[in-house]
C-alpha positions in Angstrom: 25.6 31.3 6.2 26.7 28.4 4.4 24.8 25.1 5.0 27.0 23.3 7.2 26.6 26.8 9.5 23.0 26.2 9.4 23.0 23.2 10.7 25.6 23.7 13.2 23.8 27.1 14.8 22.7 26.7 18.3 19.2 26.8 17.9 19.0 24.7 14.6 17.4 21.7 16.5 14.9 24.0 17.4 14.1 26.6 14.5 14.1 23.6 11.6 12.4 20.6 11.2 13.3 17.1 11.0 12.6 17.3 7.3 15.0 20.8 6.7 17.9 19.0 8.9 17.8 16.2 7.0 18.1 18.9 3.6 20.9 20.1 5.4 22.8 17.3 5.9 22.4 16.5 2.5 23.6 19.6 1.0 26.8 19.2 3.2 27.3 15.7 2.3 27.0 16.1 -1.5 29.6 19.2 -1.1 29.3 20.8 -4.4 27.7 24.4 -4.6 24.2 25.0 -4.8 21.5 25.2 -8.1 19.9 28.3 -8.4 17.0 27.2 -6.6 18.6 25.3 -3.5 20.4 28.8 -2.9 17.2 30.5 -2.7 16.1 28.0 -0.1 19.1 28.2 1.9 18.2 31.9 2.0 15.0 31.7 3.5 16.4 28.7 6.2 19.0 31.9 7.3 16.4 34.7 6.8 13.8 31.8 9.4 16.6 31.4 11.7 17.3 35.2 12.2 13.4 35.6 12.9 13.9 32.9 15.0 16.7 34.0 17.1 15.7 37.6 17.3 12.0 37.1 18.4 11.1 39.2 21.8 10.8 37.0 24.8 7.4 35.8 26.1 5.4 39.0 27.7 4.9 37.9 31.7 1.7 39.9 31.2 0.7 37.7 28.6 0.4 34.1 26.8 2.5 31.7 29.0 2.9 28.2 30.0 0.9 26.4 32.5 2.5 24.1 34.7 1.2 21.4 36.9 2.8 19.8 39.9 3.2 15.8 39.7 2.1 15.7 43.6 -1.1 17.5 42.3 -2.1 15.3 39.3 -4.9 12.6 40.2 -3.9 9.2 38.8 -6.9 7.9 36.9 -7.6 4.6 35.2 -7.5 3.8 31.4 -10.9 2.8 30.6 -11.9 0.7 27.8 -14.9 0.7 25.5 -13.8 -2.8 24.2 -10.5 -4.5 25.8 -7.6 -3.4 24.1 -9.2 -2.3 20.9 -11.5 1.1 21.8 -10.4 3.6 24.2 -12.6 5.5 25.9 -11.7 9.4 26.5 -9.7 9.1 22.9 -10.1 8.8 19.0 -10.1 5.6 17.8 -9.3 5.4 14.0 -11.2 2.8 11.9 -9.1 2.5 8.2 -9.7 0.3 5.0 -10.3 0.1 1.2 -13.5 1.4 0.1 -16.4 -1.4 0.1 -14.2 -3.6 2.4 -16.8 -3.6 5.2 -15.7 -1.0 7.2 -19.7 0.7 8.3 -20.9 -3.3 8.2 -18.5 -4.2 11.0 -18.8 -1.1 12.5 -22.6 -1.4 12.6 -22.2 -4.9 14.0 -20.3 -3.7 16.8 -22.6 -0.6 17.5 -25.3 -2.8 17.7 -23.7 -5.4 20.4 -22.6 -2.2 22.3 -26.1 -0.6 22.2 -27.4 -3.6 23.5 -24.6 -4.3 25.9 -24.0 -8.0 24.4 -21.0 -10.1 24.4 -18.3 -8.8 21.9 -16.3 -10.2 19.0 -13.6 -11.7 20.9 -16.3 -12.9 23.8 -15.7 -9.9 26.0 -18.8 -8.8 28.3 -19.5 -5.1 28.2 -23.0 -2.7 28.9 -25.1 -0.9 27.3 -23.9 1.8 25.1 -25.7 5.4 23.9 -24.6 5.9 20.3 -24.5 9.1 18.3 -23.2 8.0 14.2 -22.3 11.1 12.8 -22.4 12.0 8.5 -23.7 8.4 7.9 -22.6 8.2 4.2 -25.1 6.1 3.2 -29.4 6.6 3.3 -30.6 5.9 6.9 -33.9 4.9 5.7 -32.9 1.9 3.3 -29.5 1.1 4.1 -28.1 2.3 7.7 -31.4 1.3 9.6 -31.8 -1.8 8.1 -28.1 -3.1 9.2 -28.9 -1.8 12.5 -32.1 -3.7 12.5 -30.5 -6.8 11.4 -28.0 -7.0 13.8 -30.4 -6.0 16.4 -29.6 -3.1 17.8 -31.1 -1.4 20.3 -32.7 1.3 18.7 -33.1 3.3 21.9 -29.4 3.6 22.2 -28.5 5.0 19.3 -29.1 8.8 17.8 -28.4 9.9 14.0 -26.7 13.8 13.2 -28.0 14.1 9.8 -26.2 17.7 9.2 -26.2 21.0 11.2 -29.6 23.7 10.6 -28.6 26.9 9.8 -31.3 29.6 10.7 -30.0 31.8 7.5 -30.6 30.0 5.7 -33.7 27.3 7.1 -32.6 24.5 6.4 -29.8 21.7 7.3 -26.4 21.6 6.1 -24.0 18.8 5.7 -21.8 18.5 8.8 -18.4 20.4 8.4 -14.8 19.6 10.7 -13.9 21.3 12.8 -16.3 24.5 12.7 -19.3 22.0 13.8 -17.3 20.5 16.7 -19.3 22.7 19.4 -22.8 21.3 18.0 -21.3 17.7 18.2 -20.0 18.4 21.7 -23.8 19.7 22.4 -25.2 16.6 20.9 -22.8 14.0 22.1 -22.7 15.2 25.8 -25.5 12.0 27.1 -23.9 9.6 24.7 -21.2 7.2 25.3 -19.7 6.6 22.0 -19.7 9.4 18.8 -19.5 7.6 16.0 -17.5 9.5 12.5 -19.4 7.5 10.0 -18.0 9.5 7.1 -14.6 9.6 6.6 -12.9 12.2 8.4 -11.1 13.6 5.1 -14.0 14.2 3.9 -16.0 16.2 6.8 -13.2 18.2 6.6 -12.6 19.0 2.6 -14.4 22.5 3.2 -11.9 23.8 5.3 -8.6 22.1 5.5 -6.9 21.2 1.9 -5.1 18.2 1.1 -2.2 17.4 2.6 -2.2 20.0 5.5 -0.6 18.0 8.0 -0.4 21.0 11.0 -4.6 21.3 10.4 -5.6 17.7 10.4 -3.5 17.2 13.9 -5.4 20.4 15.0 -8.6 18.8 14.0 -7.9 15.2 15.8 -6.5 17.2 18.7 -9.6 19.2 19.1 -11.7 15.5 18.8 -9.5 14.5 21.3 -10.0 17.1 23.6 -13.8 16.5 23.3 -13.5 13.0 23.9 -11.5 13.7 27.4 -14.0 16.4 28.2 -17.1 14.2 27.5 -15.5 11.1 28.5 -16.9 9.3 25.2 -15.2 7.0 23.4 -14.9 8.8 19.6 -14.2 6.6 16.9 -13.5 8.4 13.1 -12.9 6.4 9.5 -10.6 6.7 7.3 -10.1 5.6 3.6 -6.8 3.4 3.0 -4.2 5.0 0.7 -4.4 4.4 -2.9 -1.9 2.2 -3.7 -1.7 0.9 -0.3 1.3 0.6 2.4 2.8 -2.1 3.9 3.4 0.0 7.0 0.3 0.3 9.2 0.6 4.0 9.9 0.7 4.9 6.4 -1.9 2.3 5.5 -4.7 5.4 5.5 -5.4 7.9 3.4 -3.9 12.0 4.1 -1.5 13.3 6.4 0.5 11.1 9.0 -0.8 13.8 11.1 -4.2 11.6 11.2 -2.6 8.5 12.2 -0.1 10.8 15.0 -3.1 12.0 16.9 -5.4 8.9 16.8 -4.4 6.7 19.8 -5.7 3.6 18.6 -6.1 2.6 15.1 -7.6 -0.5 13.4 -7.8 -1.6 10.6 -10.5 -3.9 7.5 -8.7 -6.0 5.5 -9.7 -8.4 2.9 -7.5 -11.4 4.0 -5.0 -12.1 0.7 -5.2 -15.6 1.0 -9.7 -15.5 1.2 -10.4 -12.7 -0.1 -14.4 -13.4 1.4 -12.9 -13.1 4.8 -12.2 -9.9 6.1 -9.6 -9.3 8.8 -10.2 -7.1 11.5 -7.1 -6.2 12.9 -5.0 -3.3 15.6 -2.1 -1.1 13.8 -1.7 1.4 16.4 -2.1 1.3 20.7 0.8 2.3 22.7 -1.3 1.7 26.1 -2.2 -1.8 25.6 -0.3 -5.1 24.8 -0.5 -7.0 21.1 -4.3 -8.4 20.8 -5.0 -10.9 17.6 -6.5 -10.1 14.8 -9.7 -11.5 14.2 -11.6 -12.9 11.3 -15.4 -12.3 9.9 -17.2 -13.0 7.3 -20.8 -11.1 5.3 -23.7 -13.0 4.4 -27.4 -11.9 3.7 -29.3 -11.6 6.7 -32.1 -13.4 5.0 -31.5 -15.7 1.8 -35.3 -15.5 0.9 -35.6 -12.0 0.8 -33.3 -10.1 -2.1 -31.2 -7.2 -1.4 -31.2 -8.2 2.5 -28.5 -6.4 4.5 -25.5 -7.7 5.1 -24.8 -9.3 8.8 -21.5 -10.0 10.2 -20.2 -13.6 11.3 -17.1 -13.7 13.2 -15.1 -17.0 12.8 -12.2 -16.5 15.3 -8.7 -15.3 15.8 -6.1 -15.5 12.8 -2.1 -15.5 13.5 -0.8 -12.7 11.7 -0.8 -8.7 12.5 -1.2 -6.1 10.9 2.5 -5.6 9.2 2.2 -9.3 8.3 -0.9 -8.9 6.5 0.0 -5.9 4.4 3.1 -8.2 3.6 0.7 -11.1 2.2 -1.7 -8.5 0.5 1.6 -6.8 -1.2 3.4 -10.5 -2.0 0.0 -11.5 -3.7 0.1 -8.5 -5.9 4.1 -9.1 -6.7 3.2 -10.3 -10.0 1.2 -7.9 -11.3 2.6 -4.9 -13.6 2.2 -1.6 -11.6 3.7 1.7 -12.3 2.7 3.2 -9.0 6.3 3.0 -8.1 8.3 4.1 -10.9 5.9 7.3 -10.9 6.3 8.1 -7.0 9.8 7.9 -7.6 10.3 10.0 -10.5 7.5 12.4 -8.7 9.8 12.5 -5.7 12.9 13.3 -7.9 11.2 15.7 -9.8 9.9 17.9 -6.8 13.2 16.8 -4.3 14.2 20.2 -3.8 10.8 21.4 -2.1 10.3 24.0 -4.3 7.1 25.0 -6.5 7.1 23.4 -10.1 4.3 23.7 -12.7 2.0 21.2 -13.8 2.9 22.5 -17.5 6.6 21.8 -16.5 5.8 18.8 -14.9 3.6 17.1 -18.0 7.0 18.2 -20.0 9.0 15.6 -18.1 6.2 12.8 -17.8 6.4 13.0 -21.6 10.3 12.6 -22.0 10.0 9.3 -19.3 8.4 6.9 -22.3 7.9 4.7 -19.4 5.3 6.5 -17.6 1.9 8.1 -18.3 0.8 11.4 -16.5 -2.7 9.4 -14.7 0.2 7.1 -13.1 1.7 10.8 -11.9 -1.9 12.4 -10.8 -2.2 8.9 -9.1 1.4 9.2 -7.2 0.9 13.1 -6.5 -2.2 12.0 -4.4 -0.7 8.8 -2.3 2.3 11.5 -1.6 0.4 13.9 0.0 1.8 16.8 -2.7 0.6 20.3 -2.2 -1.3 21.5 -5.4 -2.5 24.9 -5.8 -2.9 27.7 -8.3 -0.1 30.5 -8.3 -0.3 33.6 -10.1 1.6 34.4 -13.4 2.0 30.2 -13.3 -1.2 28.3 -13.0 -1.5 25.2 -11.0 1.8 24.2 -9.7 2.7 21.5 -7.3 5.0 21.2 -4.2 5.9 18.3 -2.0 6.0 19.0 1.9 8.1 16.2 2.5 10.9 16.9 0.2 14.6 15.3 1.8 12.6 13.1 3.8 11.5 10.4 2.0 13.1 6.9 1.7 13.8 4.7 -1.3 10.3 4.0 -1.9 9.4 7.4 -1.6 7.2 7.1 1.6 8.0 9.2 4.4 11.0 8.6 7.0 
């Protein structure tokens, strides 16, 4: 079948994706025949669409859809943890630069809620039972003391530390998704789970980089526990090297994160301070705009050195999200970067979706004078490219998104 038969088969909308339509298209667009490799892709989209159109129908006696009148569904209320900014029943995605604050806000807020005090933006709310999960830094000198110092009620609020394994006696670090049962265990008399770590890393043991179906699995199963608990669940996330000036790229991984999350907000260093820190709302589609508001760190006591950090909160500022990743990427305008020239030759380089090797790859870094190969490593990781080792090849990279990236290579 010839391309423009692909795309024009009957069940093409529903056998391809977004990304192999959008291949497609350009293949019949550009009209000249295929390279060696695009034909052997074209092969396997006719070889998937066979498979697809000749698999058995659904066995009555087995798997099938459940189905749920609309007479029998109980309306229920959306119930906030804080107005507009933490849903309860949901994830709730926390995302920013390393060291921007991120656990120092977070602790701030933990603490208010613990103790059922007035919020950021002046909103009443009551007490709170806590459970901070993977706490990446020491609890004895470093978590504790923030908690202390923005007095928390230390009666609300539980630490998991890491899961025991009777093998082998002792306590492991905590692993996504396999230790999602203890956490349900653990989280079912608390009121807000708390992902201290973030949630790429709980889950490096078992879901590579750049698995997109996995990591929506993952915040789909914390989902599911937040419904079935009824806690409000609320994960970080690294931003993405290089940054974005669209908010649901801003973090670091898969888009699948940022897909499943139903509310995400964001720690920005404010372009314009850079000792203010803007605390900001990318992502809600069951609320209306809130503003962005500011805060500031200072010691918690000048007179005593190395005291923690508390949070002051000075207010609302104007902007969003959007606008702020504008100002951040304005203020670095003048600066020499070749983040983008490598992201683009990257996504030339692997267009076609298929395997190439690293060897091959290092090969056409060094013809491009312009560019060095840790400006390529660099790209390859705020892309989300596959990387693994093939046999006969060595390591060899892939990208997922091949066809359906824009001009500045991030993801339509």
């Amino acid at each position: 079948m010839t391309p423009a038969e692909l795309l024009a088969h009957p069940l093409a909308h529903r056998a391809f994706t977004d990304g192999t339509r959008n291949l497609l298209e350009w293949w019949v667009q550009r009209g000249t025949p295929l390279l060696g490799a695009e034909e052997t892709r074209r092969g396997q989209l006719e070889a998937h669409l066979q498979v697809y159109a000749n698999a058995a129908p659904p066995d009555p006696a087995g798997r099938r859809l459940k189905t749920t009148e609309a007479v029998n569904v109980t309306e229920k209320p959306i119930v906030w943890t804080w107005r507009h900014r933490l849903l309860r029943g949901a994830v709730n995605l926390l995302e920013g630069e390393p060291e921007a604050g991120k656990s120092s806000i977070m602790y701030d807020l933990l603490a208010r809620l613990s103790r059922g005090d007035d919020l950021p933006d002046g909103a009443a709310c009551e007490p709170h039972r806590v459970l901070i999960v993977g706490a990446e830094d020491a609890l004895e000198c470093v978590v504790l003391p923030r908690l202390k110092a923005a007095d928390a009620n230390l009666g609300n609020i539980r630490f998991a530390t890491g899961a025991f394994d009777p093998d082998l006696n002792h306590s492991q670090r905590i692993v996504l998704p396999d230790d999602l049962p203890l956490l349900a265990i653990a989280g079912g008399d608390r009121d807000i789970l708390f992902v201290d770590s973030s949630i790429n890393d709980l889950a490096e043991r078992t879901i590579r980089p750049g698995d997109d179906i996995r990591m929506r699995e993952l915040l789909g199963a914390l989902g599911d526990l937040a419904q079935q608990l009824n806690i409000t669940v609320i994960a970080t996330r690294h931003a993405r090297k290089g940054g974005s000036r669209n908010p649901l790229e801003y973090g670091s991984g898969t888009m699948g994160v940022a897909a499943k999350a139903r509310v995400i907000l964001a720690v920005l260093r404010d372009p314009k301070d850079r000792a203010t820190r803007l605390f900001a709302r990318s992502k809600c589609n069951v609320a209306p705009k809130v503003a962005t508001l500011r805060c500031v760190f200072a010691p918690s006591n000048s007179l005593v050195p190395d005291s923690p950090l508390v949070v002051s909160w000075h207010g609302e500022d104007p902007r969003d999200t959007h606008e702020i990743l504008a100002d951040i990427a304005a203020s670095y305008a003048g600066r020499k970067d070749d983040s983008s020239k490598a992201r683009r030759a990257l996504a030339e380089w692997l267009r076609d979706g298929e395997w190439k090797t690293v060897q091959a790859l290092r090969g056409l870094c060094a013809a491009a004078s312009e560019l060095t190969w840790k400006a390529i490593e660099k790209a390859r990781v705020e892309m989300a490219i596959d990387s693994e080792r093939r046999a006969g090849v060595g390591q060899c990279w892939r990208d997922p998104y091949a066809g359906t990236r824009t001009d500045d290579t991030q993801r339509e």
